[in-house]
SEPAVEX-535407 format. One line per 10 residues: number of its first residue (from 0); for each residue x, y, z of C-alpha. Coordinates in nm, 4 decimals. Example, Ala and Ser with C-alpha at 12.3 -4.5 7.8 and 13.67 -1.06 7.14 Angstrom:
2
0	1.2300/-0.4500/0.7800 | 1.3670/-0.1060/0.7140
***
This chain:
583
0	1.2542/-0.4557/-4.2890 | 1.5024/-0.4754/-3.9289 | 1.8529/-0.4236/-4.0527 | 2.1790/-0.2966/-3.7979 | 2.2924/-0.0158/-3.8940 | 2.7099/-0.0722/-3.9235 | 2.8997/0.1898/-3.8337 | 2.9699/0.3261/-4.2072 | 2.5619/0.3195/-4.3039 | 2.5196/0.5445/-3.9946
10	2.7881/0.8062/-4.0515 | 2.7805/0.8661/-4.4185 | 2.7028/1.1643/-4.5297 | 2.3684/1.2213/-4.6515 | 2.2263/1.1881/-5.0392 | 1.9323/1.1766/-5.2490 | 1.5829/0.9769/-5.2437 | 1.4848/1.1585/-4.9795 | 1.1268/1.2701/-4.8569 | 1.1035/1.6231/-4.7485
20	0.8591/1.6116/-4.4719 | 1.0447/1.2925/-4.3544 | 1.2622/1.4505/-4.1110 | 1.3742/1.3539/-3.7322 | 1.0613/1.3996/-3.5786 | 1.1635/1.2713/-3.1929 | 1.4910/1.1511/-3.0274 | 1.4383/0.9815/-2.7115 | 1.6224/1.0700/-2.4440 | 1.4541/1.3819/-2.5358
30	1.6056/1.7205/-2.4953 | 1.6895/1.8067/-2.1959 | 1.7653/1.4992/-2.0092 | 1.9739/1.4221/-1.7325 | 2.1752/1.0397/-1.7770 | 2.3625/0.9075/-1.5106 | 2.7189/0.8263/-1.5957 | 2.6947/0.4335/-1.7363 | 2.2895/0.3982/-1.6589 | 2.1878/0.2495/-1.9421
40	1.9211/0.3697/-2.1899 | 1.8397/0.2986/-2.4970 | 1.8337/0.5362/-2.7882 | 1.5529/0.6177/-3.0200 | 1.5531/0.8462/-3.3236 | 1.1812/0.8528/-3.4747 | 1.1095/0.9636/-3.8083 | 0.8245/1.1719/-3.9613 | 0.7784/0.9363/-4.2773 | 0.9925/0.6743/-4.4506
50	1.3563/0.6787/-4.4859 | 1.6803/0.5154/-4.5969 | 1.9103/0.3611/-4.3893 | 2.2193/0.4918/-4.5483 | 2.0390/0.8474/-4.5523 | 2.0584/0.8163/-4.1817 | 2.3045/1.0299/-3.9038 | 2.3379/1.0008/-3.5331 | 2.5852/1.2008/-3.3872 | 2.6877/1.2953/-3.0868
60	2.9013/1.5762/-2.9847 | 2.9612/1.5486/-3.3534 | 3.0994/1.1844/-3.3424 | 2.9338/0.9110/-3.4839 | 2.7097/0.8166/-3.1984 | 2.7870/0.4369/-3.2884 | 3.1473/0.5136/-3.2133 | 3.0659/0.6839/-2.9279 | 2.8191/0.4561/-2.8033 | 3.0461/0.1309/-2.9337
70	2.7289/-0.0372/-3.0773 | 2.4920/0.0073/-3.3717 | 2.1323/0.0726/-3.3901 | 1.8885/-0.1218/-3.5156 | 1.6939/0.0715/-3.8742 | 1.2951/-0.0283/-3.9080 | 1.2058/0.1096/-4.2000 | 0.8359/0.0823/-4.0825 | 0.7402/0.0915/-3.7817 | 0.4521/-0.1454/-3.6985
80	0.1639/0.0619/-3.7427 | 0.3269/0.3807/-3.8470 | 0.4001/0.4680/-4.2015 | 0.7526/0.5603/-4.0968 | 1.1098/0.4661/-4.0264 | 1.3265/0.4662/-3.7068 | 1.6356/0.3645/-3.5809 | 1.6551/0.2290/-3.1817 | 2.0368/0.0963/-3.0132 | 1.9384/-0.1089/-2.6995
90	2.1467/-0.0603/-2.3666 | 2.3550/0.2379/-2.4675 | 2.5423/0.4033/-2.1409 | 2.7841/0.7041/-2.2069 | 3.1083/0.6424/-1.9523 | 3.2123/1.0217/-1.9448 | 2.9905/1.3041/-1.7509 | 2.9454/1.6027/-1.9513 | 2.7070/1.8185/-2.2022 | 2.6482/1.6249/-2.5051
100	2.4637/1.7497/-2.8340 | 2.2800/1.4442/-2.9982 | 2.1766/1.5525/-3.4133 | 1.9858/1.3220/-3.5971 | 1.9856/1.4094/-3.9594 | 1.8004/1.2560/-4.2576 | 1.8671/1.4842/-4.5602 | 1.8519/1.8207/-4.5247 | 1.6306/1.7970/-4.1974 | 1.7593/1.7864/-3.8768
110	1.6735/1.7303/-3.4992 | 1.8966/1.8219/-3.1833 | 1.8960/1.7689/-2.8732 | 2.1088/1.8034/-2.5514 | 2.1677/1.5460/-2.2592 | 2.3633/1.6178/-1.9195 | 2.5393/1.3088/-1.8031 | 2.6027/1.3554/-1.4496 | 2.8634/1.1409/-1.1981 | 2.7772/1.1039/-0.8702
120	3.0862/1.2050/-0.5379 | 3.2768/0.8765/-0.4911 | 3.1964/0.8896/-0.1202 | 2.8228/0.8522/0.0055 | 2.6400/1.0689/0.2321 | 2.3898/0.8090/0.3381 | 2.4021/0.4186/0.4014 | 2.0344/0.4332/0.3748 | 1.7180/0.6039/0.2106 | 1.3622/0.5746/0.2990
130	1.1424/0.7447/0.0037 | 0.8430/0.8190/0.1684 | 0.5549/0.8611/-0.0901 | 0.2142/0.9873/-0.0017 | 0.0011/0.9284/-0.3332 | -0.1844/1.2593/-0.3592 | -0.0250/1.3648/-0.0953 | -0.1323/1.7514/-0.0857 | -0.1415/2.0702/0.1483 | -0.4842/1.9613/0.2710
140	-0.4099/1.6088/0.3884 | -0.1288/1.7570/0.6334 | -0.3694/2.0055/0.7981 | -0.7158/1.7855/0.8277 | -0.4944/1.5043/0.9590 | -0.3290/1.7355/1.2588 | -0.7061/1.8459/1.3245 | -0.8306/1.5101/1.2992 | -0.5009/1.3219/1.5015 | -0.4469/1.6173/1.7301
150	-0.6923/1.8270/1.7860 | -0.7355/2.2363/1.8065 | -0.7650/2.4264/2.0666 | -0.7745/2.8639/2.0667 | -0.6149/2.8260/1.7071 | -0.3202/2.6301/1.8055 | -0.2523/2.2885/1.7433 | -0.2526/2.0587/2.0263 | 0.0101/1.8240/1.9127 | 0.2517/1.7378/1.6053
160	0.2346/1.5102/1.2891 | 0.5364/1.3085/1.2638 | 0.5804/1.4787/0.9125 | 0.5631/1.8582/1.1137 | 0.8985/1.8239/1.2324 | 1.0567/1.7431/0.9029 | 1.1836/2.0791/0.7350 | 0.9904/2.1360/0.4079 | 1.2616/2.1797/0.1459 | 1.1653/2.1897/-0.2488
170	0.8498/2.2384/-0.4224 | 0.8679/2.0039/-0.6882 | 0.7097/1.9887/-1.0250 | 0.4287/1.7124/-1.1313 | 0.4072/1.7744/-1.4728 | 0.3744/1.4572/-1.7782 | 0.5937/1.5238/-2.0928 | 0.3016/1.5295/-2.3046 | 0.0609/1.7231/-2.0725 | 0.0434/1.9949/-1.7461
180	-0.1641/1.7290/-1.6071 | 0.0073/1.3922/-1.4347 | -0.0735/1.0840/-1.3066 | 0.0601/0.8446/-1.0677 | 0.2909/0.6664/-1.3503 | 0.5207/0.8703/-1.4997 | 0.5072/1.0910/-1.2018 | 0.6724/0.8201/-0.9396 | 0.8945/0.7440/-1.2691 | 1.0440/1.0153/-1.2953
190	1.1434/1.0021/-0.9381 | 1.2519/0.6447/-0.9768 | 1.4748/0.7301/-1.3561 | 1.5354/1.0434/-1.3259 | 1.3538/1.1130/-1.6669 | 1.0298/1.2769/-1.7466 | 0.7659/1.0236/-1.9062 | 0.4207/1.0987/-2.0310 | 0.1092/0.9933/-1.8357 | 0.0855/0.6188/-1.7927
200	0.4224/0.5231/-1.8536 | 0.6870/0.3643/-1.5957 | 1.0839/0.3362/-1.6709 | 1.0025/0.4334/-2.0644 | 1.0020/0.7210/-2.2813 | 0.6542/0.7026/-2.4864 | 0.7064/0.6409/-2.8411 | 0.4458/0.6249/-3.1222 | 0.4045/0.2214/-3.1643 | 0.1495/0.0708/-2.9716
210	0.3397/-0.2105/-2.8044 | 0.3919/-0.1248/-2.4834 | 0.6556/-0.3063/-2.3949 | 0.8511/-0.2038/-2.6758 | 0.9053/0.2110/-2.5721 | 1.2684/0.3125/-2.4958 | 1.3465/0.2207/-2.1196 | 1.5471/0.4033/-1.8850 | 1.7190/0.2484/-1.5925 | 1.5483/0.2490/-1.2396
220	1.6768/0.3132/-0.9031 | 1.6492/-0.0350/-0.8191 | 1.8406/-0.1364/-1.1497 | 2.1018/0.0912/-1.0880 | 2.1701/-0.0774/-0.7212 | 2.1727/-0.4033/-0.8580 | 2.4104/-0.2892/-1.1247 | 2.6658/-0.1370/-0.8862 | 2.6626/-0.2332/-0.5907 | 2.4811/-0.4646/-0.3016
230	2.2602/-0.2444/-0.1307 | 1.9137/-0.4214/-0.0099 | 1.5311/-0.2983/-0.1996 | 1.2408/-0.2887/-0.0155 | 0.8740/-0.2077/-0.1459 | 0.6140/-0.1327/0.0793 | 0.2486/-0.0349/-0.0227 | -0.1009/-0.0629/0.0657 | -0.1904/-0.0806/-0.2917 | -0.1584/-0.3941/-0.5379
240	0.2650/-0.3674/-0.5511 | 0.1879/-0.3701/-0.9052 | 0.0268/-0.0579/-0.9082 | 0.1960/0.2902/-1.0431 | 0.3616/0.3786/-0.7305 | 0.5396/0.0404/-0.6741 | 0.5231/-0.0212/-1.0520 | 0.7665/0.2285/-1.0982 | 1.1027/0.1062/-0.8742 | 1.1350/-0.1510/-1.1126
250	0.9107/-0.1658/-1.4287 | 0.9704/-0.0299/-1.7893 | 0.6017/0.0117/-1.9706 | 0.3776/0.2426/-2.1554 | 0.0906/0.1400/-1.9721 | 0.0400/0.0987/-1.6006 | -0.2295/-0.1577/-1.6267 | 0.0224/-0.4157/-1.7148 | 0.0064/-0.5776/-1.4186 | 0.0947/-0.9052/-1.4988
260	0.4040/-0.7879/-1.6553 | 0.4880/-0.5476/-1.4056 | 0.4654/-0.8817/-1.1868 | 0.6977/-1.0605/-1.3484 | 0.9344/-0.7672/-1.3645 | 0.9446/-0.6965/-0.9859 | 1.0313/-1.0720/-0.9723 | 1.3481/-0.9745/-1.2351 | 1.5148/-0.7153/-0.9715 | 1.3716/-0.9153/-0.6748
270	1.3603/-0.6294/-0.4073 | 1.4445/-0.8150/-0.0565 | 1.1264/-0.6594/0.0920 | 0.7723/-0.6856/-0.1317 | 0.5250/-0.5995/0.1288 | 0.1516/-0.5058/-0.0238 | -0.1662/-0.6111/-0.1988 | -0.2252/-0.7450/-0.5438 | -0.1725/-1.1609/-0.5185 | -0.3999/-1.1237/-0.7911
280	-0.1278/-1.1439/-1.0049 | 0.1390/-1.3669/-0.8755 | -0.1377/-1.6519/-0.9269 | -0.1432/-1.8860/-1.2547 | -0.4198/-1.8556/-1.4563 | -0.5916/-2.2128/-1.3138 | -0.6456/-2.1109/-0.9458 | -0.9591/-1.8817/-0.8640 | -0.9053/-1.5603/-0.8262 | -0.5799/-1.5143/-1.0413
290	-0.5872/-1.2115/-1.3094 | -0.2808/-1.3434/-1.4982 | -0.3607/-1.5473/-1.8738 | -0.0587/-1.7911/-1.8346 | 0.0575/-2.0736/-1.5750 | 0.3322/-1.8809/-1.4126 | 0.3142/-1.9052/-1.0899 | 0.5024/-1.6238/-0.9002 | 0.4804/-1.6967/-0.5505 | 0.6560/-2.0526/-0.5979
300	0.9385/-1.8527/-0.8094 | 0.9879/-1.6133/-0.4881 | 0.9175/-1.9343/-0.2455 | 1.2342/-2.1109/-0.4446 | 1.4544/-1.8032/-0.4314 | 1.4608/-1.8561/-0.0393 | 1.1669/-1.5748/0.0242 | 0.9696/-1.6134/0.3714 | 0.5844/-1.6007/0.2220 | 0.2950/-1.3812/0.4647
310	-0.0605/-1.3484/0.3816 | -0.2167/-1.2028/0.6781 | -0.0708/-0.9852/0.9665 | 0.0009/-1.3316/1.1909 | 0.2148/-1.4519/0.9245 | 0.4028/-1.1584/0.8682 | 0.5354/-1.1864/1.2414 | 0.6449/-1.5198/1.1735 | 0.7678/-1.4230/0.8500 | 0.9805/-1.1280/1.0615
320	1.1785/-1.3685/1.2544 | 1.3265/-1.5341/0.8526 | 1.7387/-1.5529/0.8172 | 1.7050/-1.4645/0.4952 | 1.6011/-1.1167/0.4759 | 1.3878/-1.1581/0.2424 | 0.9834/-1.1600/0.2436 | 0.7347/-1.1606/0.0365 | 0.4157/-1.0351/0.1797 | 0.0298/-1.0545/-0.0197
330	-0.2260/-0.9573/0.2266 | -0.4988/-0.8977/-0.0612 | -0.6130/-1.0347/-0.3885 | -0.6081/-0.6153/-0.5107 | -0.5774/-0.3031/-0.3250 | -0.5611/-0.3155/0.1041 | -0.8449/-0.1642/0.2930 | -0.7830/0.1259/0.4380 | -0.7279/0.2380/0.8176 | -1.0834/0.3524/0.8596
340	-1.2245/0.0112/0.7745 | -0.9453/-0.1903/0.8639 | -0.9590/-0.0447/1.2144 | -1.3378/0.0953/1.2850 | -1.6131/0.0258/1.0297 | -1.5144/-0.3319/0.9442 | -1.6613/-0.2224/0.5975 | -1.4633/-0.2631/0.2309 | -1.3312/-0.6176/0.1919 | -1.2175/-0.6416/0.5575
350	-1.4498/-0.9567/0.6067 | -1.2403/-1.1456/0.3182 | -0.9188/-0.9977/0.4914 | -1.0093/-0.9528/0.8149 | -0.5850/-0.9726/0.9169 | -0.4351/-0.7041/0.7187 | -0.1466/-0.5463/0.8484 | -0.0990/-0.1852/0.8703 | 0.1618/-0.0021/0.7063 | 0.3120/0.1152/1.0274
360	0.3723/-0.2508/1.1025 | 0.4665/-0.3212/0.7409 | 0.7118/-0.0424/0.7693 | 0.8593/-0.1515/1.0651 | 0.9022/-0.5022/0.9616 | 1.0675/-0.4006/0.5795 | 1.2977/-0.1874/0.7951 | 1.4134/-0.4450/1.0417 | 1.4638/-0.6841/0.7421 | 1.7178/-0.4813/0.5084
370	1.8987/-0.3654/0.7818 | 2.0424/-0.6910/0.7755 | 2.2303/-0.6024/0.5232 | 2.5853/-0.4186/0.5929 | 2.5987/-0.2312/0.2903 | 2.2835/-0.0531/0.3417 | 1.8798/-0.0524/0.1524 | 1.6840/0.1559/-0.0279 | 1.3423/0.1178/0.0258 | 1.0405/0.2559/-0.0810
380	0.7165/0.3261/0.1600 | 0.3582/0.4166/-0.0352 | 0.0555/0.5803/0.1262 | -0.1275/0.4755/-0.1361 | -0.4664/0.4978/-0.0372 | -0.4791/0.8866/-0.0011 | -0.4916/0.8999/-0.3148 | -0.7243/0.6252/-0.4058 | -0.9776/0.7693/-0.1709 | -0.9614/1.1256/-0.2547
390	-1.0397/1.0322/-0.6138 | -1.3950/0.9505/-0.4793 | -1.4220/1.2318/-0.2044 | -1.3827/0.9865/0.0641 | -1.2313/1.2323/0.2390 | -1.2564/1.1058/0.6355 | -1.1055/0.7408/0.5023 | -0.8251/0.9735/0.2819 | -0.7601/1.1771/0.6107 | -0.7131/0.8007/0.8001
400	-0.4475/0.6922/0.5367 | -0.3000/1.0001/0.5792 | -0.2576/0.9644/0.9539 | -0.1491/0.6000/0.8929 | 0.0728/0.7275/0.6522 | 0.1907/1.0197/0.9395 | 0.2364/0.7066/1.1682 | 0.4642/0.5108/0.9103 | 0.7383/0.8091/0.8657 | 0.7438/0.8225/1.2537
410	0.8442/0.4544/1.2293 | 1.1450/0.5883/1.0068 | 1.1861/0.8509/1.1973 | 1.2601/0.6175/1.4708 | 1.4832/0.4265/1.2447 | 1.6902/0.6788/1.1521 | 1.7430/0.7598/1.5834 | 1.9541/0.4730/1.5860 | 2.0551/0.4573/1.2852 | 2.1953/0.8351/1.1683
420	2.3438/0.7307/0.8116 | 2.0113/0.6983/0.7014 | 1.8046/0.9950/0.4705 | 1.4293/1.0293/0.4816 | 1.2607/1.2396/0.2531 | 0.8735/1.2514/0.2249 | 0.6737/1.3370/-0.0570 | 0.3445/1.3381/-0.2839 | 0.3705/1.2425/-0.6473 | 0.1024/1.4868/-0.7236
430	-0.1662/1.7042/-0.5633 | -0.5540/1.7159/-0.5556 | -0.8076/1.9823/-0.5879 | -0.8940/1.9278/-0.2399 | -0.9299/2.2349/0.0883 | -1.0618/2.2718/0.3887 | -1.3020/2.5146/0.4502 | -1.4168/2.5625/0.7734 | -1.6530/2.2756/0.9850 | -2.0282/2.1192/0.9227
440	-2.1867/2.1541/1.2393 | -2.5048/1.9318/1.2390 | -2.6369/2.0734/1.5923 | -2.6828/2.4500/1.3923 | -3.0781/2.5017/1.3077 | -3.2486/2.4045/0.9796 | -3.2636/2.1154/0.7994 | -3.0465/2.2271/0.4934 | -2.6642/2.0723/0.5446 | -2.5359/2.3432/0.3719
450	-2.6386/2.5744/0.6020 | -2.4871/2.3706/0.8524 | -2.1414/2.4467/0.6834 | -1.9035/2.6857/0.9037 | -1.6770/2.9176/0.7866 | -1.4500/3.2239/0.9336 | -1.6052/3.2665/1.2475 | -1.8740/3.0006/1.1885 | -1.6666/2.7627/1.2059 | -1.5523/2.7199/1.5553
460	-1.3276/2.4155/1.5868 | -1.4066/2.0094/1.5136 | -1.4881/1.7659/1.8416 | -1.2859/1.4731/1.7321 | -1.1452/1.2904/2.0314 | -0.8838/1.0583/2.0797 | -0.9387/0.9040/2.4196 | -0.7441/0.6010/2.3259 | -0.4302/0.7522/2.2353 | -0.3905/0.5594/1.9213
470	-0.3448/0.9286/1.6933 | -0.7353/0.8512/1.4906 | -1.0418/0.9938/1.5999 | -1.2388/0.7650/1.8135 | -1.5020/0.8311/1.5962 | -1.5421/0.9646/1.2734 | -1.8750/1.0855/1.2578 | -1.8719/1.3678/1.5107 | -2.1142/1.6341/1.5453 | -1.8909/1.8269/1.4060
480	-1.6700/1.7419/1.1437 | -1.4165/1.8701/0.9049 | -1.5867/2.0491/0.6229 | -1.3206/1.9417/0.3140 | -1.4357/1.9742/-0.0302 | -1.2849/1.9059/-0.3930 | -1.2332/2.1919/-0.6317 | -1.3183/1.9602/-0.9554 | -1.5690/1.6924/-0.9860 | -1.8127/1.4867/-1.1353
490	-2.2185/1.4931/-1.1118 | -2.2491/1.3836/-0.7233 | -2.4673/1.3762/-0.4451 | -2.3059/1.5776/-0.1808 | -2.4102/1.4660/0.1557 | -2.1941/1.6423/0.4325 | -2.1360/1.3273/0.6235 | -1.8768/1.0626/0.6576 | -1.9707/0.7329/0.4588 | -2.0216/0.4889/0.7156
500	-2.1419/0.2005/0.5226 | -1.8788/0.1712/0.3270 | -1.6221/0.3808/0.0693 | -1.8191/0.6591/-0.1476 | -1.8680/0.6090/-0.5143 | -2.0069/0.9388/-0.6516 | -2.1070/0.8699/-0.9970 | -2.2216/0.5583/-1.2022 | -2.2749/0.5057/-1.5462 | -2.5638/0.5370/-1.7621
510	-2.7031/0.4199/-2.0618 | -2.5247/0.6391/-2.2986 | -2.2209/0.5494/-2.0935 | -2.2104/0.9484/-1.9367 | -2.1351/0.9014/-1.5797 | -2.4605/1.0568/-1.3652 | -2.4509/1.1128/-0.9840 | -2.5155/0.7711/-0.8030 | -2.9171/0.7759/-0.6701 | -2.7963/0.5637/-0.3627
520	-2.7145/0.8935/-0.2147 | -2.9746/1.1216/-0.2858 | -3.1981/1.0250/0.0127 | -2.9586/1.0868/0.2923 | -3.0748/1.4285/0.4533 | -2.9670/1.7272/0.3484 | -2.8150/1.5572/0.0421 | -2.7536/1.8075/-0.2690 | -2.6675/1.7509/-0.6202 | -2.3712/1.8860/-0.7720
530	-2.3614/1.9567/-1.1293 | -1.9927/1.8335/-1.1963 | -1.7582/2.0540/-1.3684 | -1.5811/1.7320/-1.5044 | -1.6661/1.5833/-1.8309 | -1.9026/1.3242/-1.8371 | -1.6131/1.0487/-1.9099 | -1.5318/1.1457/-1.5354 | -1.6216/0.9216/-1.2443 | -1.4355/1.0512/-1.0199
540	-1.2699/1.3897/-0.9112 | -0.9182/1.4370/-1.0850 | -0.5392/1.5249/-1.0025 | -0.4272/1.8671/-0.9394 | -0.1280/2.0703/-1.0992 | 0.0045/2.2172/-0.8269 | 0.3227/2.1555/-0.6797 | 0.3900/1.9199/-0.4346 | 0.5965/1.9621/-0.1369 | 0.9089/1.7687/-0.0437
550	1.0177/1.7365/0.3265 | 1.3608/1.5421/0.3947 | 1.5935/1.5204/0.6765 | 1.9588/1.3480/0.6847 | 2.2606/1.2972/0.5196 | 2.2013/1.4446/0.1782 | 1.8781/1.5886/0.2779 | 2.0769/1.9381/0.1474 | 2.0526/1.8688/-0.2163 | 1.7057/1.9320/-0.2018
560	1.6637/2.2952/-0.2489 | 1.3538/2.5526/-0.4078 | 1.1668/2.4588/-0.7152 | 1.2585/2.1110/-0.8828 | 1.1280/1.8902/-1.1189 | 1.0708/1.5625/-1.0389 | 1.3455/1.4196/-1.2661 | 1.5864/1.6173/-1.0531 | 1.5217/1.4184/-0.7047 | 1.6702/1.1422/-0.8350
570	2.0116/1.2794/-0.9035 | 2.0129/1.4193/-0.5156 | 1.8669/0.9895/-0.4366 | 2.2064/0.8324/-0.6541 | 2.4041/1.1199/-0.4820 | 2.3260/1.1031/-0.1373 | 2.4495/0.6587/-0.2118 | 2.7294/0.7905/-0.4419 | 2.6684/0.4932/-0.6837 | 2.8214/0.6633/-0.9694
580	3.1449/0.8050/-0.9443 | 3.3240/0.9571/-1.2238 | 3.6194/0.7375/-1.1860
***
C-alpha cells in the first residue's frame, strides 16, 4: 500500500499497534552528512519491520520535517521484497545552512541523525576547474612513471612529471559506507555529491530494495551547475563514459553496470564535452554491436541537440573547429586502448580502432571547447586505464597511462598559463597494492628470473631511453626494467617481463568456476607460479585502502588541507565556483 503522508499523519504523536523490534532502522542522508544549501535530496526513513503510517515521526530540529521540508513523504508499508515499511519525500532541499537533528520515531523506538547544510561565499575563487582523476592512481604510478619518462641518473631524477610541480595537499580517505574497502563507484561519487555511498553505487545512498534505480539520489556536481547557473561540463575518459568514473558526474544508481541507463542519463544533463569510449551503448538494439535492449538511439538525440559527432582522431579535428561547443566523441565500441598499444605494440583492439585519440589530445580539444563559454566549465579528465591495467599486473601498459595521464595535466597546466582563474586539482579515487622494488636485470647469470631481481644495491638503475623526446620509453622491454610487483593477488604465472603480445590476463576460470593461474604463461622462461593470497572468486589483483593523495594548484586550491574524506572535496569544488550562497 503507497499512501502520502499529510502533514497531520506525520506529526502525530505516537500510539499503540506497534511492533517492538520495528523501529527506525536507517535514515538516508545518513548521519553525518554534509547538504549543500538547496541541493536537492531525497529523504528516506527505513524501517526494521512493518509499521503504521499514523505511528510515524520525522522531525527535524524538532519540527515536523514536512513543514520544514514543505512536502510530504510518501509511506510503503512494504517495501517490495522486504517485510517492512518506509517512508521516502522526493526532491527535498533545506534553504537555511546550519546543524540540523533529523529523529525518526515509530513508537517508543527512535533513530537520529545529524546533517550539516553548508552555503557556499557569494563570490567565486575560480571561473574554472579541471578535476583531474587518475583511477588507481597510487604512490607507485608517480615514481615508475618519472623512472620510466625521465630517467635516473646517481639517484637523482633527470627530469619532472608534470604532476611533480603541483604541491601535494590532502590525503584523502577512500573508504565505502558499508566497507574499508572501495571501488571506483561510490568512490568518484562521493567526490561528485559530496556524500559517502557504498561500493557500486553512483549519486545514491544504498537502500535495502533491489531496484536500483529506485535508492535515494543525491545531487551531482553537474546537476548542481545546471541548477544554478550556466557554467559549461565536459567529460573526458579513456574508458566507456559510462563507466564508474564518468558514471558518476551525472548518474544516480545502485549499480555501476547500468550502462544503458547511465547512457541515457548523461544525455539528461548533456555535458558540452563527452569525449571517450563506450558507443556500445548509445546504439539501438537493431544495429550490430549495440549493448542496449531498446530502439533508442542516442547518438541521433545528441546529433539533434546541435552536437558535432567524432569517431576516430581525424574526426575529432574536424569536430574541434564546431560553433557550437559542443561534441560528442565515441572512439570505441567499450574501453580505449591504452598508450602502450595505441602507440607501440599495435596489440589490444587497435586494429578495429586503429585512430584513437589520446587523452592529451582529447584534453586539449574539451578544453578549447568550453572555454567558449564566458561564464566558465567544469570538466572532468579520467586516466582511466591505470587502473584497469593494474587490476591485471600490466604494470609497463599501467605505467604508459600513467605518463599519458602525466601528459594530460600538463595540457591543463598549460591552460591554466593563460588562463589564471582556473583550479586544477589531481587525484586517485583509490590506491593499489602495488611498489617498486628495485630492477630485473636479465643480463645477471642463471636462468632463474627471480634471481635476476635487484634490490638495494642490486639494483642499479633501469636503461629506458627516450631518444625521441616524446616522454615514453622507446622501448618497453629493456634489459633492464622496472621490477614493480602487487602486494595482493590471485593464482598467476609471474614472468618478469613486459607482455608484448598483448594485455596480461593472470587467471582464468575452471571447472568448478575457482579462478586458476592462466597456462598460457607458464612456458615463458623463468616463469613462476604464485599461489594467490586472493580468494578464488578473484581474477584479478584488488584495490588498496590506503589513502590517496590530492595535488591542486589555483584559486581555491587552499581549501584543500591534511586528512579528508572524500565527501569533503566537494564542498572545497562548489566553493572554489561559489554556486551556493547563503543569500
Amino acid at each position: 500500500m503507497r499512501a502520502t503522508l499529510a502533514v497531520l499523519a506525520l506529526s502525530t504523536a505516537l500510539g499503540f499497534g506497534f511492533a517492538s523490534e520495528a523501529d527506525a532502522a536507517t535514515i538516508y542522508p545518513l548521519d553525518r552528512a554534509t547538504i549543500l544549501v538547496r541541493s536537492p535530496f531525497d529523504l528516506k526513513v527505513e524501517f526494521a519491520g512493518v509499521v503504521k503510517a499514523e505511528d510515524v515521526k520525522v522531525t527535524l530540529n524538532g519540527e515536523p520535517a514536512e513543514v520544514v521540508l514543505g512536502k510530504g513523504f510518501t509511506f510503503v508499508e512494504r517495501e517490495p521484497g522486504v517485510d517492512a515499511s518506509a517512508v521516502m519525500l522526493r526532491a527535498a532541499s533545506l534553504a537555511k545552512p546550519g546543524h540540523y537533528t533529523v529523529e525518526a520515531r515509530a513508537g517508543d523506538d527512535v533513530k537520529t541523525v545529524t546533517w550539516d547544510v553548508y552555503a557556499t561565499p557569494a563570490q567565486p575563487k575560480a571561473k574554472n576547474v579541471i578535476f583531474f582523476l587518475g583511477d588507481g592512481l597510487s604512490v607507485a604510478h608517480r615514481t615508475a612513471a618519472r623512472l620510466m619518462s625521465k630517467g635516473m641518473t646517481e639517484g637523482k631524477a633527470n627530469g619532472r612529471l608534470n604532476i611533480d610541480g603541483i604541491s601535494p595537499v590532502a590525503f584523502v580517505g577512500t573508504s565505502a559506507t558499508d566497507a574499508v574497502a572501495t571501488d571506483s563507484a561510490n568512490t568518484m561519487s562521493a567526490y561528485m555529491t559530496g556524500h559517502k555511498t557504498a561500493v557500486n553505487a553512483l549519486g545514491v545512498y544504498a537502500d535495502r530494495t533491489k531496484d536500483s534505480l529506485d535508492d535515494p539520489k543525491v545531487e551531482t556536481i553537474a546537476e548542481a551547475l545546471r541548477r544554478t547557473g550556466g557554467k559549461a561540463i565536459g567529460i573526458v575518459t579513456t574508458a566507456e563514459i559510462e563507466d564508474a568514473t564518468p558514471a558518476a558526474v551525472v548518474s544516480h544508481t545502485r549499480r555501476r553496470s547500468d550502462k544503458a541507463d547511465i547512457a541515457l542519463m548523461m544525455f539528461d544533463v548533456k555535458p558540452e564535452v563527452v569525449l571517450g569510449g563506450g558507443s556500445a551503448y548509445f546504439l539501438p538494439k537493431s544495429v550490430p554491436g549495440s549493448k542496449r535492449k531498446d530502439d533508442i538511439d542516442l547518438i541521433d538525440r545528441y546529433r539533434e541537440s546541435g552536437y558535432a559527432l567524432a569517431t576516430t582522431a581525424a574526426e575529432l579535428e574536424t569536430a574541434r573547429g564546431t560553433n557550437s561547443g559542443r561534441i560528442l566523441g565515441l572512439f570505441h565500441t567499450g574501453n580505449m586502448d591504452v598508450a602502450l598499444d595505441r602507440l607501440q605494440l599495435k596489440k589490444g583492439t587497435v586494429s578495429k580502432f586503429p585512430d584513437q585519440p589520446g587523452l592529451v589530445k582529447m584534453t586539449e580539444v574539451a578544453l578549447e571547447q568550453l572555454a567558449k563559454d564566458p561564464d566558465g566549465f567544469f570538466l572532468m579528465v579520467e586516466g582511466a586505464s591505470i587502473d584497469k591495467m593494474s587490476h591485471p599486473m600490466d604494470w609497463e601498459r599501467a605505467m604508459y597511462d600513467t605518463i599519458e595521464f602525466d601528459q594530460a595535466v600538463g595540457a591543463g597546466l598549460a591552460f591554466a598559463a593563460k588562463h589564471p582563474d582556473t583550479l586544477i586539482v589531481v587525484t586517485g579515487d583509490h590506491t593499489h597494492g602495488v611498489s617498486v622494488i628495485g630492477t630485473i636485470d636479465d643480463n645477471k647469470p642463471g636462468t632463474e628470473m627471480r634471481e635476476k631481481v635487484g634490490v638495494y644495491a642490486d639494483a642499479g638503475f633501469p636503461n629506458y631511453e627516450d631518444k625521441n623526446g616524446d616522454g615514453y620509453p622507446d622501448n618497453v622491454d629493456v634489459s633492464r626494467r622496472l621490477a614493480i610487483f602487487s602486494s595482493n593477488f590471485p593464482d598467476y604465472y609471474e614472468t618478469f617481463r613486459p607482455k608484448m603480445n598483448g594485455p596480461f590476463e593472470p587467471a582464468v576460470q575452471n571447472e568448478k568456476k575457482e579462478y586458476v593461474a592462466n597456462e598460457a604463461y607458464k612456458d615463458v622462461p623463468g616463469a613462476v607460479k604464485r599461489e594467490g593470497n586472493l580468494p578464488r572468486s578473484a581474477d584479478t589483483a584488488v584495490h588498496a585502502v590506503d589513502d590517496v593523495v590530492l595535488q591542486a594548484t589555483g584559486p581555491g586550491a587552499d581549501g584543500f588541507h591534511g586528512y579528508m574524506e572524500e565527501s569533503d572535496i566537494y564542498r572545497v569544488l562548489v566553493d572554489a565556483m561559489a554556486i551556493a550562497p547563503a543569500n
